[in-house]
C-alpha positions as a Python dict, from the first residue, in 0.01 Angstrom:
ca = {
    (1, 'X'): (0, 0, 0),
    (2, 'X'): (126, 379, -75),
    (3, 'X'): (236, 543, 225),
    (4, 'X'): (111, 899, 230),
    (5, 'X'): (-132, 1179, 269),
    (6, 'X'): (-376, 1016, 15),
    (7, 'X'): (-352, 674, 179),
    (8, 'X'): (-719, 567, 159),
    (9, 'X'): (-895, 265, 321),
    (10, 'X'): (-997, 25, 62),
    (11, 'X'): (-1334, -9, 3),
    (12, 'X'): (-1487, -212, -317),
    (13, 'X'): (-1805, 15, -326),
    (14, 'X'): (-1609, 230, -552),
    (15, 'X'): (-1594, -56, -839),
    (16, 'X'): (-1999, 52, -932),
    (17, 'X'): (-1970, 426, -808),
    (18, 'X'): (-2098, 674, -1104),
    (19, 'X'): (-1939, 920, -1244),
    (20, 'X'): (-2115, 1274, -1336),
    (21, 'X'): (-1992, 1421, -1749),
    (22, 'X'): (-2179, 1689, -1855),
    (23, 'X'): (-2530, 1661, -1740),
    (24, 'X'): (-2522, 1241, -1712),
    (25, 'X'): (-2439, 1006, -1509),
    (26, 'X'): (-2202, 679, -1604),
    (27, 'X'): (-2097, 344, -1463),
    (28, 'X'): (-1681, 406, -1341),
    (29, 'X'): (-1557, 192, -1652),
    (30, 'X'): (-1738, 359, -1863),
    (31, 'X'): (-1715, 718, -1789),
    (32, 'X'): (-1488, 862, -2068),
    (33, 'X'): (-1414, 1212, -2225),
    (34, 'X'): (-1237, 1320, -2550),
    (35, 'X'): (-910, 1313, -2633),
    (36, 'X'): (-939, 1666, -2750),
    (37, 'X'): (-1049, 1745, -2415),
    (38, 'X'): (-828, 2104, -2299),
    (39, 'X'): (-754, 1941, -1994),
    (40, 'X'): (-633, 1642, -2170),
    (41, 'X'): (-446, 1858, -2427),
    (42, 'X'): (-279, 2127, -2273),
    (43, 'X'): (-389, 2130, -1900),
    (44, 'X'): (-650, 2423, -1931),
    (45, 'X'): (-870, 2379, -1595),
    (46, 'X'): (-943, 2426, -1263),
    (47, 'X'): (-1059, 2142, -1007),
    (48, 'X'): (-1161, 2127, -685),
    (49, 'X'): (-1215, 1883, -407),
    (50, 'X'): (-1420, 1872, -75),
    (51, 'X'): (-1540, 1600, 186),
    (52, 'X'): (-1920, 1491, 283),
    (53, 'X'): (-1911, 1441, 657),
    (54, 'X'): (-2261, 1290, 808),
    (55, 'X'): (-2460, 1411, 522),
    (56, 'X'): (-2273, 1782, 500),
    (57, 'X'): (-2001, 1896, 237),
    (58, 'X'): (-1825, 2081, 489),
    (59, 'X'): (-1695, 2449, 408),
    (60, 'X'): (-1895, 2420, 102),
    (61, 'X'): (-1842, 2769, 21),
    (62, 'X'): (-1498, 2827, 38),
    (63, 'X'): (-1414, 2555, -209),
    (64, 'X'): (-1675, 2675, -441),
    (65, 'X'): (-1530, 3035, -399),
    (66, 'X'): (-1200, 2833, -500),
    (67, 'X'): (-1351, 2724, -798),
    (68, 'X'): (-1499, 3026, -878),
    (69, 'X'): (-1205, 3259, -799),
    (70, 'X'): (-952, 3004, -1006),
    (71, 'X'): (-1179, 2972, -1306),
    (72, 'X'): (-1191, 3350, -1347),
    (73, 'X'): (-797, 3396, -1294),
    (74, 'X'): (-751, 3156, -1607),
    (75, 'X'): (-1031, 3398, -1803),
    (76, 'X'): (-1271, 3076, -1876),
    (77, 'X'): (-1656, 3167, -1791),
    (78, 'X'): (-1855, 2868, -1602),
    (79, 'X'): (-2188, 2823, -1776),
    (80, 'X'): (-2370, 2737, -1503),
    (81, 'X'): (-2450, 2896, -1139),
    (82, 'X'): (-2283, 2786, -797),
    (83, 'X'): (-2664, 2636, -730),
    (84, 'X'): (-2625, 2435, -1074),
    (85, 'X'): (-2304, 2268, -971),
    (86, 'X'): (-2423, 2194, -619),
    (87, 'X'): (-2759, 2021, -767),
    (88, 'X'): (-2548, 1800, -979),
    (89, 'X'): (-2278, 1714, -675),
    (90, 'X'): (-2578, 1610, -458),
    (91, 'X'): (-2718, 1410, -775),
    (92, 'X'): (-2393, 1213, -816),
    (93, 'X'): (-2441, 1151, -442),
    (94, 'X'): (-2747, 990, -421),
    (95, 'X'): (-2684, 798, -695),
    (96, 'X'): (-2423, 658, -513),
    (97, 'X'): (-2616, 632, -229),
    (98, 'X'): (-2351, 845, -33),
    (99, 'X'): (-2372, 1008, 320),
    (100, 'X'): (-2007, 986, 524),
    (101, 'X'): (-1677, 967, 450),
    (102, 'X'): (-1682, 1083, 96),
    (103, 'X'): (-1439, 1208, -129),
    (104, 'X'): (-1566, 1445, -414),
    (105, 'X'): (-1342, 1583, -711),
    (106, 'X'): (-1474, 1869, -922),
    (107, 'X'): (-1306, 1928, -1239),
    (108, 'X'): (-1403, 2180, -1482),
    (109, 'X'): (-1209, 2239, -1824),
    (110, 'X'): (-1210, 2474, -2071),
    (111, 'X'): (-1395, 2264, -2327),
    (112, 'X'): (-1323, 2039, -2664),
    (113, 'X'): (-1098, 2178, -2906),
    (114, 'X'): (-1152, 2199, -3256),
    (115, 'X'): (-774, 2076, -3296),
    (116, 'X'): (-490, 1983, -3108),
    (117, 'X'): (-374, 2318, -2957),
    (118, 'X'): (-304, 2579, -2677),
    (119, 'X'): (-549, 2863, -2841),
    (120, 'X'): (-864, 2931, -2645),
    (121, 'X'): (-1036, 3037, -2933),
    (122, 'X'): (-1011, 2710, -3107),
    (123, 'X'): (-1237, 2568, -2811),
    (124, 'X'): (-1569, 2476, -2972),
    (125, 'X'): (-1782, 2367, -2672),
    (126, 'X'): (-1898, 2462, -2338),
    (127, 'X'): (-1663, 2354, -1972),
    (128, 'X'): (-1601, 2013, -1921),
    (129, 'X'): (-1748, 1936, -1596),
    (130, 'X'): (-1650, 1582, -1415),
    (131, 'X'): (-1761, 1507, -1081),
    (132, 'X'): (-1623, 1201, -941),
    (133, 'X'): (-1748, 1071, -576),
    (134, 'X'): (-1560, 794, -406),
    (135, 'X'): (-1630, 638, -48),
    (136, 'X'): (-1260, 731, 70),
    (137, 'X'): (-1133, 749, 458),
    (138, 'X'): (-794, 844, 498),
    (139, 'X'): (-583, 488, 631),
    (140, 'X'): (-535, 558, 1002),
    (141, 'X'): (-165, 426, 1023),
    (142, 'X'): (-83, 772, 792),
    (143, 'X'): (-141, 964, 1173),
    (144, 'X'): (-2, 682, 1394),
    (145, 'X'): (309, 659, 1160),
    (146, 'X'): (338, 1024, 1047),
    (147, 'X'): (482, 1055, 715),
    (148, 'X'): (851, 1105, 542),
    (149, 'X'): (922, 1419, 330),
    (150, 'X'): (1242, 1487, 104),
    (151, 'X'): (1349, 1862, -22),
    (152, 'X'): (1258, 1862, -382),
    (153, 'X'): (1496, 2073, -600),
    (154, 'X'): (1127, 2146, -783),
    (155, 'X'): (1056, 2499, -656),
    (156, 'X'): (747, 2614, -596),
    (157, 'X'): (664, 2888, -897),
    (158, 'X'): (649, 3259, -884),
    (159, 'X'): (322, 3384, -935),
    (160, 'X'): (442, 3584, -1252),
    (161, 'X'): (421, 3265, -1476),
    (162, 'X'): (236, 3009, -1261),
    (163, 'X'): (144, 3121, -904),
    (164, 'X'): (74, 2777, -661),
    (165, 'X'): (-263, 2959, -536),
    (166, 'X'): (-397, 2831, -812),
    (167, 'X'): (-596, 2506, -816),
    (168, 'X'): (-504, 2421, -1209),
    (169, 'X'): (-426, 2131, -1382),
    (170, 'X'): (-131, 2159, -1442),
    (171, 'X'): (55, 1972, -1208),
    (172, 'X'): (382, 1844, -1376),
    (173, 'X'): (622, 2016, -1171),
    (174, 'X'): (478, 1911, -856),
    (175, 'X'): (460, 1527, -977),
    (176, 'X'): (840, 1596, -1092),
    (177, 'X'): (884, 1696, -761),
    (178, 'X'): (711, 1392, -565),
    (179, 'X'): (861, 1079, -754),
    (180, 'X'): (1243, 1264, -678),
    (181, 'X'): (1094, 1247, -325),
    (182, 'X'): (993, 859, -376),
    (183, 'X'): (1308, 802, -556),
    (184, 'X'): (1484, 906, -226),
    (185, 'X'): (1270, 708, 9),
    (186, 'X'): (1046, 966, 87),
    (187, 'X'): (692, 977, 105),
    (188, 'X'): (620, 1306, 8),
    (189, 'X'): (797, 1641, -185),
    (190, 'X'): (858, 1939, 102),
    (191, 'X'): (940, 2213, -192),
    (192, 'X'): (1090, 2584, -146),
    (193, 'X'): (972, 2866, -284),
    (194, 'X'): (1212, 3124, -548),
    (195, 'X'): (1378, 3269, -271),
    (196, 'X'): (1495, 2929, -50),
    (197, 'X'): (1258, 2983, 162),
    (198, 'X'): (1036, 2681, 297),
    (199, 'X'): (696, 2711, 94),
    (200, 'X'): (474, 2383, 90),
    (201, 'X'): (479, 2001, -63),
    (202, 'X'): (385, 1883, -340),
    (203, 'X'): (12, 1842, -231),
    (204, 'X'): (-28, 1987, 129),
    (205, 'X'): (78, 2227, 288),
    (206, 'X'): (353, 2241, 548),
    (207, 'X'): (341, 2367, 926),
    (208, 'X'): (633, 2325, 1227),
    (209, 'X'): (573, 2372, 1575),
    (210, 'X'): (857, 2594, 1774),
    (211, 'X'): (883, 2665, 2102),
    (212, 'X'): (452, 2657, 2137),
    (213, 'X'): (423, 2843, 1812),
    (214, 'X'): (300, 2740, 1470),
    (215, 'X'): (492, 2847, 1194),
    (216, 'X'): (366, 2813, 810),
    (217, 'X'): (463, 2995, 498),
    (218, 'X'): (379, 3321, 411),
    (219, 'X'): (98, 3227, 162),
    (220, 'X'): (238, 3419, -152),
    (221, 'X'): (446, 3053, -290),
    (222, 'X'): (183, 2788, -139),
    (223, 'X'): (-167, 2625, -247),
    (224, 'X'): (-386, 2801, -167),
    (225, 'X'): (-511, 2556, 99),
    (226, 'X'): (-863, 2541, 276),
    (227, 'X'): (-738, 2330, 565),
    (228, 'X'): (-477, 2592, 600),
    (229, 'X'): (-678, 2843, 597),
    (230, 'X'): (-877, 2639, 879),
    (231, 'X'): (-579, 2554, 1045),
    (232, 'X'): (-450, 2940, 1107),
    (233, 'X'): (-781, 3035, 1200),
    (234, 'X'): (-829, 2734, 1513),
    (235, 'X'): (-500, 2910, 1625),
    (236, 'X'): (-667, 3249, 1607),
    (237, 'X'): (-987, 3138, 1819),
    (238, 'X'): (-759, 2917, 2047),
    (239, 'X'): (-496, 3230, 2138),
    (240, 'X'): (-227, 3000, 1938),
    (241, 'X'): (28, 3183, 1822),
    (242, 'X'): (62, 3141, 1430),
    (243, 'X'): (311, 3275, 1277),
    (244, 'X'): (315, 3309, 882),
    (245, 'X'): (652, 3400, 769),
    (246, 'X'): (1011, 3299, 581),
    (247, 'X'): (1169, 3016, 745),
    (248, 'X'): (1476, 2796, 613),
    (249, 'X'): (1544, 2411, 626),
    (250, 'X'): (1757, 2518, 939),
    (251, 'X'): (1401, 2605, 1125),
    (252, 'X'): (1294, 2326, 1020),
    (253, 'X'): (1510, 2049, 1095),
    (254, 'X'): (1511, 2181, 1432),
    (255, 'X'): (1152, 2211, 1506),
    (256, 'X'): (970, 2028, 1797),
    (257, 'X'): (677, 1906, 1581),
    (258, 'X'): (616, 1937, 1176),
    (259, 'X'): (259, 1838, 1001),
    (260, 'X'): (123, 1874, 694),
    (261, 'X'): (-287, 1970, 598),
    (262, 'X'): (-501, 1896, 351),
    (263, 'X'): (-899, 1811, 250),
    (264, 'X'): (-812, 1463, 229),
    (265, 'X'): (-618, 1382, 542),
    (266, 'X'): (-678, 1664, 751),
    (267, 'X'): (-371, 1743, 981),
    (268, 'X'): (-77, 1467, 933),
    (269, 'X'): (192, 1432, 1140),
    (270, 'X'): (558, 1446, 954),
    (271, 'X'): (828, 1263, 1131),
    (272, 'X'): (1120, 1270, 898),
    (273, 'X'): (1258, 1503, 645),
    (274, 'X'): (1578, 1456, 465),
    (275, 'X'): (1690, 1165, 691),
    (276, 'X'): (1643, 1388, 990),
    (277, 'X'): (1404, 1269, 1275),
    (278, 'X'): (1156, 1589, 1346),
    (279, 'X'): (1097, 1635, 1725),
    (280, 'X'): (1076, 1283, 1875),
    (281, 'X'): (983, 1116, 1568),
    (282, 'X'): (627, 1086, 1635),
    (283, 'X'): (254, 1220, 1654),
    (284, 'X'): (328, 1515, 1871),
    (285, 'X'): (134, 1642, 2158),
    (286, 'X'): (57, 1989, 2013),
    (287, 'X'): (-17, 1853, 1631),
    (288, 'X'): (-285, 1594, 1834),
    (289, 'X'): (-406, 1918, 1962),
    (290, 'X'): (-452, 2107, 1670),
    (291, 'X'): (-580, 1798, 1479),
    (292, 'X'): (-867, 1790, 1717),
    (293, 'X'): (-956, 2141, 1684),
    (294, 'X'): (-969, 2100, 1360),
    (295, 'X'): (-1216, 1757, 1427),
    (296, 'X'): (-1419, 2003, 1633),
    (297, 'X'): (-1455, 2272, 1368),
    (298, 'X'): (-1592, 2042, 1103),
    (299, 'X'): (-1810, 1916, 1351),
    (300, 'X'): (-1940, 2263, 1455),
    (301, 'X'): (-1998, 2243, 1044),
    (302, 'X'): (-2221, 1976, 1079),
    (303, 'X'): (-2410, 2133, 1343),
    (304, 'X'): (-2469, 2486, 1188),
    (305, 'X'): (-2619, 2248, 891),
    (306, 'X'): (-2898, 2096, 1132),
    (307, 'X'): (-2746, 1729, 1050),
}
């Protein structure tokens, strides 16, 4: 099994889940799309992914303002409303006959292309719209075990050609950066940002714990992360002092506690980077902390819902 932040449980109802294209609904092996797809082609799309907890897609709104926000940046008009694409994520649900511990993926391309290319004018449909909806609970042993990370020489981008906040397709240099980190016995990428600086990994984001304080980048070379948005703002109601700044490899190989956060996993503990053991090597007593604050949010989530 793959040791990391996306570690799921196994669970065979996802052979018969189906899968939302455009407006219909289709059995897994049989959900396709073109080949002249501009996701397929070039990249060209946003995507987004949230969790269904007890019947609730939990901080529904910011990931739909995600959506919204990246699919502007990238100049490619939605053709439907934010009430249209929850309808059809709720459709793909019940189909599935889904209620807890849910995984959904939103993608949303530019469109077909008339031809192979990168031109947005050559597009001669509407968005592609995929939702895919899988029963998927992050493998327990990921917390218990925490997780490796290696220092990519991948850097994260500067927003002048392809800034991280953005949920996009195009992922290359971040999958560049994770199989160096697998290569090296890793689990995971940590990557830097332009400057040396300590930015993110390759698919969470990055936090240490020093001397009672949580440290995280400064937001201007990471993803633009909902759980780290959560995660600073649990600090903020708690009196926790959060700290986002520049920090080097040096602050981080001696830090008392180092985690990573994301939609899928939540708050994972990371125990080893670059062959050097992180605190005491384990699931720390102020990450446990935080991870349950973060529990308790999505909880209070559920609540505000009337579920």
């Amino acid at each position: 099994m793959v040791h990391g932040t996306h570690n799921a449980l196994n669970d065979p109802r996802n052979e018969n889940i189906k899968i939302y294209i455009n407006g219909k609904l289709h059995p897994r092996n049989d959900a396709k799309i073109s080949v002249f797809d501009s996701g397929y082609l070039v990249g060209d799309g946003v995507w987004e992914a949230m969790r269904l907890h007890h019947g609730v897609l939990v901080f529904l709104d910011k990931h739909l303002d995600r959506l919204w926000q990246g699919a502007a940046a990238i100049g490619m008009p939605l053709k439907f409303t934010r009430k249209e694409l929850i309808g059809n994520i709720w459709k793909t649900l019940r189909a599935n006959n889904m209620h807890d511990g849910v995984h959904v993926r939103i993608m949303v391309t530019r469109g077909i292309k008339k031809t192979p290319s990168q031109d947005p004018r050559l597009t001669i449909s509407g968005p592609n719209v995929v939702i895919i909806a899988e029963h998927k609970k992050a493998a327990p042993e990921s917390k218990e075990k925490g997780i490796v990370l290696f220092t990519s020489t991948y850097r994260r981008g500067s927003p002048d050609y392809l800034d991280p906040r953005l949920n996009c397709h195009s992922k290359l240099h971040e999958v560049q950066a994770l199989i160096q980190a697998i290569e090296a016995g890793a689990d995971e990428a940590l990557m830097l940002d332009i400057h040396g600086f300590v930015s993110t990994c390759n698919a969470t984001n990055f936090f240490i714990i020093k001397n009672n304080e949580v440290w995280t980048s400064t937001g201007q070379y990471c993803m633009n992360g909902i759980t780290r948005e959560n995660v600073i703002l649990i600090c903020e109601q708690n009196n926790i002092i959060c700290r986002q700044k520049n920090f080097s490899l040096v602050d981080v190989y001696s830090a008392d506690e180092a985690f990573v956060t994301g939609t899928f996993g939540g708050l994972t503990p990371v125990i080893k980077i670059d062959g050097r053991i992180i605190g005491d090597g384990k699931y720390g007593a102020f990450t446990k902390m935080l991870s349950a604050l973060y529990e308790g949010l999505i909880r209070s989530e559920i609540e505000k819902s009337g579920n």
